[in-house]
N, C-alpha and C positions, 0 to 999 in steps of 0.2 A: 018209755021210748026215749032213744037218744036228744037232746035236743040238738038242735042245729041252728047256726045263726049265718045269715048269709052278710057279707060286710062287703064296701065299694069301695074299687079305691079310688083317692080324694087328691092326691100330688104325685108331680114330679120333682124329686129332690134335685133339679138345677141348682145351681147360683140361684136362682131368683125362682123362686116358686111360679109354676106353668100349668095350668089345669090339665087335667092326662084328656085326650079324647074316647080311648075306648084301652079297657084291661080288662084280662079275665075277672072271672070273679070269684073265690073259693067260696065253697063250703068247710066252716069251721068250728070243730064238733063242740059241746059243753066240753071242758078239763074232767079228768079224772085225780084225783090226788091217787098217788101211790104210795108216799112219804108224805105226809103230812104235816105243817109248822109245828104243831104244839102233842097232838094224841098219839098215840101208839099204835100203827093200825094191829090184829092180832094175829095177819099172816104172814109180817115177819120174822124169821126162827130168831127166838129167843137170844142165841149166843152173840146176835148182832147189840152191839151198845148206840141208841142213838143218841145222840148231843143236840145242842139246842137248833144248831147250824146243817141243815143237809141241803150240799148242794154239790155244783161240780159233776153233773151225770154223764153219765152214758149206756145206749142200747144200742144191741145187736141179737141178728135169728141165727140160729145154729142148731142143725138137727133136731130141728123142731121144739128147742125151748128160747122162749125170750131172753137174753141177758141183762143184767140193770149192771151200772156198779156207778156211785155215788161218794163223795168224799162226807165227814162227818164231825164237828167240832164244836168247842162250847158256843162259838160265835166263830164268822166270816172272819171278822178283825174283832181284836180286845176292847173290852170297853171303855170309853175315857172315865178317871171319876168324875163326880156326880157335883160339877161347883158353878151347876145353875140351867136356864134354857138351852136347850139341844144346838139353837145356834149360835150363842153367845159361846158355849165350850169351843166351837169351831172354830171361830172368832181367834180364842184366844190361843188356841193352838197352834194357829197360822202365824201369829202373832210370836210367839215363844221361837218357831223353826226358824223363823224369818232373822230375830233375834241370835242364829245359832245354837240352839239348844236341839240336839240332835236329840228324834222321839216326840217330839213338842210336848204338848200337853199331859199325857200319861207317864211320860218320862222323865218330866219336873215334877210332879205331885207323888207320884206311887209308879215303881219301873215295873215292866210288863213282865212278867215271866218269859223264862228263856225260849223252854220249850211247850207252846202249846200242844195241848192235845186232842190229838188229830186222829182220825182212822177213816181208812177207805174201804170197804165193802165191793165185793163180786157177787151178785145172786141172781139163780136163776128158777125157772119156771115153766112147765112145760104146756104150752098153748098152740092153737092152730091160729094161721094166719085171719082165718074167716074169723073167727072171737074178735081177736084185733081190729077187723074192720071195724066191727060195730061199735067196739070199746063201750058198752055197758058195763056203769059202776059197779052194778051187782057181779058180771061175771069178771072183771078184776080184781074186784079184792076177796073171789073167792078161790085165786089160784093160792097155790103152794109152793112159797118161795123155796128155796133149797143155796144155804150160803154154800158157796163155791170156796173164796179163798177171802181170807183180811189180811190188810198191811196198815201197819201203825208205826208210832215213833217210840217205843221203848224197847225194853231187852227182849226180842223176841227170838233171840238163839235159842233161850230157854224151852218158849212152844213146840217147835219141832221135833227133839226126842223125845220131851215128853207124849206129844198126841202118838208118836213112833213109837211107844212103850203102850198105851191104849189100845193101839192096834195087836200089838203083839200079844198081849195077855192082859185083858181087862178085870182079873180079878189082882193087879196089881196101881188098879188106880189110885187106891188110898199112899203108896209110896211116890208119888208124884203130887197130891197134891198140896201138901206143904211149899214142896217147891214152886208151883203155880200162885197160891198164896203170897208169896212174898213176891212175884212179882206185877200179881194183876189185881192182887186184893181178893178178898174172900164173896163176894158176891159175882166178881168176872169171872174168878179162876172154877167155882160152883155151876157156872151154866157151861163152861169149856167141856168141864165131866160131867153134865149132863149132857151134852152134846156127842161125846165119845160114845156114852152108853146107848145112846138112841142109834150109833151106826153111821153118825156123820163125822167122825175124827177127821177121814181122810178128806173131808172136802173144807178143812180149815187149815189153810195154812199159811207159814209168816213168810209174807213175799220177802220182805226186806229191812234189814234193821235200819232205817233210816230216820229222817227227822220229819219234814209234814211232807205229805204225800197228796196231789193233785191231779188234775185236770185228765180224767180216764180219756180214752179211746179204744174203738174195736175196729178191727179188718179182719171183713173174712178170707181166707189166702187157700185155695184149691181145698183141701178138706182139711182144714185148721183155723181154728180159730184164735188173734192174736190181741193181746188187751196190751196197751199201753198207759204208763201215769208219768208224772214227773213229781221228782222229790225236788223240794227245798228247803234253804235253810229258815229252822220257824224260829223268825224273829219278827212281832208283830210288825207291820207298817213296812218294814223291807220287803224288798224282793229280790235275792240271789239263788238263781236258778242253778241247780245243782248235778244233776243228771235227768235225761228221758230214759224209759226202760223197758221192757217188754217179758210180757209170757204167752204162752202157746197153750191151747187146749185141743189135745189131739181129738181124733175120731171114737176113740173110746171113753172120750171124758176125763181125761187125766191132763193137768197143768204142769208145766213144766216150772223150773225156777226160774226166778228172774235175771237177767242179761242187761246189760247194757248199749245203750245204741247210739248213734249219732255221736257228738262231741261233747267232752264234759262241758257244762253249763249252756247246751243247746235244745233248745225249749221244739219241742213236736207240737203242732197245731191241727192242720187238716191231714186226713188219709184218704185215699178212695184207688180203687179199682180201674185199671183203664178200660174203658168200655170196646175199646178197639183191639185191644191185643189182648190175650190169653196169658194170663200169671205174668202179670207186669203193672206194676202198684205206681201210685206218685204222692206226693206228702211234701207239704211246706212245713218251714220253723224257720226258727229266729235266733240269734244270738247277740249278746251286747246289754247295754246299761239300758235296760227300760225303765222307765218312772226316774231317769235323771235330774236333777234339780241344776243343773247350768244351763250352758245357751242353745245344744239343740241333742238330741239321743243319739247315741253312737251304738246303731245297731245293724244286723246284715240278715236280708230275708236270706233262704234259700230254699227253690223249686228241687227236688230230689225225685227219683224212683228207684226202683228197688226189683228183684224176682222171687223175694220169697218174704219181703216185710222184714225182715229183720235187718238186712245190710243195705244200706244207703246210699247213694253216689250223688253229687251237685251235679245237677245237669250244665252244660259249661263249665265244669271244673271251677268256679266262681258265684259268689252270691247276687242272684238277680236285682238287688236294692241293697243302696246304704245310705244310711242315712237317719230316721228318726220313727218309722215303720218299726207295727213288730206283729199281732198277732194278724193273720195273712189267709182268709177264705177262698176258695176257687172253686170252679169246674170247668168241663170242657164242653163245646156248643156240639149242634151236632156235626157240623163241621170240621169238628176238633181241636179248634182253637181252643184256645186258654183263656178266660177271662177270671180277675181276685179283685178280691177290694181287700185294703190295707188300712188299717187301726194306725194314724199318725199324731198321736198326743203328746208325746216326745220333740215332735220340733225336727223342720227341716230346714237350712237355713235358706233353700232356691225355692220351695214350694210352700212353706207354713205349716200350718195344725190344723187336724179334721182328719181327712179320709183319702186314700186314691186308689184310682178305681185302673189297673192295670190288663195288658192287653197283649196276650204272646199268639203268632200263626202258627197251625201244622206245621212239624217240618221244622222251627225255629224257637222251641220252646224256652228256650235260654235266654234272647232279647225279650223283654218285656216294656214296651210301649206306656209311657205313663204320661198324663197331663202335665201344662206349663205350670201350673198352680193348684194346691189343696183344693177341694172339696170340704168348706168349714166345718162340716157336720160329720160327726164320727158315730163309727158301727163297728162298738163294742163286740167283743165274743162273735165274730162272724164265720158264720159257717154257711157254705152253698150249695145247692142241688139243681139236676133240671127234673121239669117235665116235661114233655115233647120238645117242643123246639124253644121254648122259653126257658130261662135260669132264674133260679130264685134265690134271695140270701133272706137268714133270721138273724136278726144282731138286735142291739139294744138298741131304744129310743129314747132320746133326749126331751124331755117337755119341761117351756118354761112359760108361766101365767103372760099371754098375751101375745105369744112367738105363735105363728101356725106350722103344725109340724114338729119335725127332726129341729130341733134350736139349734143352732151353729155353739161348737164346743171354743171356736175360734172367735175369741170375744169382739173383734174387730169388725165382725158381719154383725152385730147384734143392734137392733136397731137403725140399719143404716142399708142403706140402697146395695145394688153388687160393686157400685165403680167405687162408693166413698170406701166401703168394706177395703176392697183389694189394695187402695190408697193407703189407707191406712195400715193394713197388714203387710206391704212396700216399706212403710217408713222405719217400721219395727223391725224386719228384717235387716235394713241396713243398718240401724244402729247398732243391732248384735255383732253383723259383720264386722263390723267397724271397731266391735269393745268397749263400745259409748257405757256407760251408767249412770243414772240421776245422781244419785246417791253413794259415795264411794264405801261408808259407813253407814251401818243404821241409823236412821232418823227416828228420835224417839217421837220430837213431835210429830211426826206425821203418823204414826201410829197412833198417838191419840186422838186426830182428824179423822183417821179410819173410824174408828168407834164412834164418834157422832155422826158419821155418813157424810163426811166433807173429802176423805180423799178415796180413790181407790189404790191395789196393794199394786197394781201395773206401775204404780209410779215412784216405786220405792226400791232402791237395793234392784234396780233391771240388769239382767232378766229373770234373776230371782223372783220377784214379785210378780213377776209377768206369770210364769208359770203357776204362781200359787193362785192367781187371782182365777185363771184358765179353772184350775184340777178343782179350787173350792165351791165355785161356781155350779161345774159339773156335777158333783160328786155330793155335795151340801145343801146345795140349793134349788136343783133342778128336781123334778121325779123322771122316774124311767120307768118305761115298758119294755116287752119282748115285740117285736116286730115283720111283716113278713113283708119283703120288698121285692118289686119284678127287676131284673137289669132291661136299660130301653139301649140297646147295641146301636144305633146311632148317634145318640146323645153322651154313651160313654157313662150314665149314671144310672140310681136305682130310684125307679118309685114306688111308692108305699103303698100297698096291697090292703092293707089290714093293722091292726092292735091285736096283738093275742093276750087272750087273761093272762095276767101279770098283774106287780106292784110292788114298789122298793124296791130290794135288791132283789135282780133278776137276771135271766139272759148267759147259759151257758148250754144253748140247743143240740141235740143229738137226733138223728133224722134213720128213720126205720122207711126202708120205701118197699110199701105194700103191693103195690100197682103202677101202671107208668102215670097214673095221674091221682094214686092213694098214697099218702105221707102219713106214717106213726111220728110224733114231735114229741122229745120229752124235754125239760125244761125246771129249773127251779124259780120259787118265787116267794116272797114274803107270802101272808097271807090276801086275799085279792082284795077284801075290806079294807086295809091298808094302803087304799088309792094316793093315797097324797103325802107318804109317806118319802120323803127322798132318800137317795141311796142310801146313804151313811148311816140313817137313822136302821133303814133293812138289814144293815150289814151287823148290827149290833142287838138284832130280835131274832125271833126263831123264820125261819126258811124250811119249804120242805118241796119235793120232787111231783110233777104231773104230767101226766102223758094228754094230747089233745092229737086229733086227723084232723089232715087235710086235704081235703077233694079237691083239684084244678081244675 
């Protein structure tokens, strides 16, 4: 029998923590692994190569098969070497960037390789809704994946005629595979032609010769189905977003090639359906310097829709946000209104660091209504849904030993009431405004005050410091969950529902809605034993993919 665990929820993430008086309550199912951290499960086809790192998902239902597709890689990020405790590396890393040594730590001792290696996976499966409800481990991992199509970052001009020569006359596969050999190795390019012979050529193919390839999406678009990734350039620890891109899966199961969409180096985030009108889509993204290292992000949301998913328009001809905002969740109430909340770790120089929780009317979806000041607590990977008349978002959670709750990313709230918090996050703003700096030059001694725990890095080289002190904090120091939060529409914020199994690195949800009040959730995660494992440490171990329900 499934198990079920019914959870309560416990806050409202105000400024100031507020006991909730009355919230739904889900039922939320055990996880199912479907990719697994470390084993192989052995219902997926062979021709897929998994790496240490699966993560990056996405699902969609389409003529009654499931769709998965997952990104795939040695690690999340490269590993630092090995020159001591897992914090002290951090430590010194921080130390080295701070320094100017662009890469920090890996980049001084052993430089990362240019291009890692990366692939991303489409597979599908053919199931009925009702299976899904129940999500019984036994009857998931006794479906029959079927790979759809792979994109990766080497020469994959090659794959093409070749699988195109398979199809045409498979008693010429030994003349191709030499040429596979050389470019995928003798054990990849051996399952490719074992893959032809079995009848599945046609369902592998090279989306796109690119470099690392990320963050899927599915829409489904009147009788088509359309899957979206973005490529980037893979240079460990950077992040220049490169192009978003799109294919199409017709009615009879054939994908089209890939296309490019929106603006080069404009990052796609949410998509959905308008529930109001008939073949008419909407879809945020973001463009600009995300994970900036100066005084605040130079980045620009835009609200878009579309009538066929593929061509995009800015609604207002103009980006709804600028500023320090990038990855951008939403839906619409039943009313129709707009509500998002906004990932602000980048730095705003009028509102601060954390989250904002935005607000556009029917009729007016281009203004978008935001708070006089951040929300310190940030919701990573946010993506939103409703059920009846409630909206829900899944994004990451911040936990730090002795903080209750979402821990403010906004180190200014930590420890301190809302008015000293905002006091203080007032005075740091003005000083950036202003171009003040502690420090005009690095300070070595203060560096070495850091390492005995007499300074912190906020005070050194600002607002350089500032930021590292924020991101290492987060990202080093804290652990994180995956999280399920209610929006409370008069208060303008979200309160916490739930902890969904998670641990380390986590928190990139794709939402399958089974019923108006049944949610399919898929999700990567370290492994769940790995409670107290913080991000960084996740980012650099094995990850693998799990489907969990949600009853409202």
């Amino acid at each position: 029998m499934m198990k079920t665990y019914l959870v309560h929820s416990l806050w409202i993430f105000l400024p100031l923590n507020v006991a909730l008086a009355s919230s739904p309550t889900p039922q939320v199912s055990a996880p199912v692994w479907v990719v697994p951290p470390s084993e192989r499960p052995a219902f997926i086809p062979e021709a897929v190569e998994l790496q240490t790192s699966k993560n990056n998902g996405a699902i969609s239902y389409f003529n009654g098969r499931l769709y998965l597709a997952f990104r795939t890689a040695p690690h999340h990020q490269t590993r630092p070497p090995s020159t001591g405790p897992f914090i002290i590396r951090h430590e010194i890393d921080m130390a080295l960037r701070y320094l100017g040594v662009k890469g920090g730590l890996p980049q001084f001792l052993s430089p990362s390789p240019p291009n890692p290696h990366t692939r991303m996976y489409v597979l599908s499966a053919e199931v009925t809704k009702e299976t899904l409800r129940r999500l019984q481990e036994k009857e998931i991992n006794a479906l029959r994946w079927r790979l759809e199509f792979e994109a990766h970052d080497r020469a994959l001009s090659v794959l093409r005629p070749a699988l195109a020569a398979f199809q045409r006359d498979k008693e010429k596969i030994s003349n191709q595979q030499p040429l596979l050999d050389s470019v995928f190795g003798k054990e990849e390019s051996t399952a490719l032609v074992r893959a032809a012979l079995d009848g599945n050529a046609k369902k592998i193919h090279a989306a796109i010769e690119e470099t690392d390839l990320r963050e899927p999406l599915f829409l489904n678009v009147s009788d088509h189905l359309i899957f979206y990734f973005i490529s980037i350039e893979a240079v460990p620890f950077e992040f220049n977003p490169l192009r978003t891109w799109a294919m199409t899966l017709d009615s009879k199961g054939e994908w089209s090639g890939p296309v490019p969409i929106l603006a080069p180096k404009e990052m796609l985030w949410e998509v959905k359906a308008d529930r109001f009108r008939k073949n008419h889509y909407y879809a945020t993204s973001y463009h600009g310097d995300h994970y900036h290292l100066g005084d605040q992000g130079k980045t620009s949301v835009f609200l878009k829709e579309s009538v066929d998913g593929l061509h995009w328009n800015a609604i207002g001809g103009r980006p709804v946000y600028e500023g320090g905002a990038n990855e951008t969740g939403f839906e619409f109430d039943n009313a129709g209104s707009l509500w998002a909340v906004m990932r602000l770790d980048d730095g705003d120089l009028n509102k601060g660091w954390g989250s904002l929780v935005a607000h556009a009317k029917k009729g007016n979806l281009s203004q978008w209504e935001f708070p006089n000041t951040a929300d310190p607590r940030r919701y990573d990977s946010p993506r939103m849904f409703r059920s009846g008349k409630n909206l829900y978002l899944v994004a990451r959670e911040h936990l730090i030993p002795g903080v209750e709750g979402n821990a403010p990313f906004d180190l200014a709230f930590l420890g301190k009431s809302q008015a000293e918090g905002q006091q203080r996050r007032e005075a740091i703003l003005k000083d950036i405004r202003e171009g003040k700096e502690f420090n005009k030059t690095p300070d070595i001694p203060s560096l070495i005050l850091r390492f005995l725990g007499l300074g912190s890095w906020a005070k050194r080289h600002f607002p350089i410091g500032l930021f590292y002190e924020y991101e290492f904090t987060y990202w080093a120091k804290g652990k994180h969950r995956t999280a399920l939060y209610r929006l409370n529409e008069k208060t303008r914020s979200f309160e916490k529902v739930a902890s969904l199994p998670s641990a380390g690195d986590t928190a990139f949800p794709s939402f399958l809605e089974l019923s108006d009040t049944e949610f399919l959730v898929l999700n990567y995660s370290s492994p769940f034993e790995a409670s107290e494992w913080p991000w960084a440490r996740g980012q650099q171990n094995p990850t693998g993919l799990y489907l969990l329900k949600l009853k409202l």
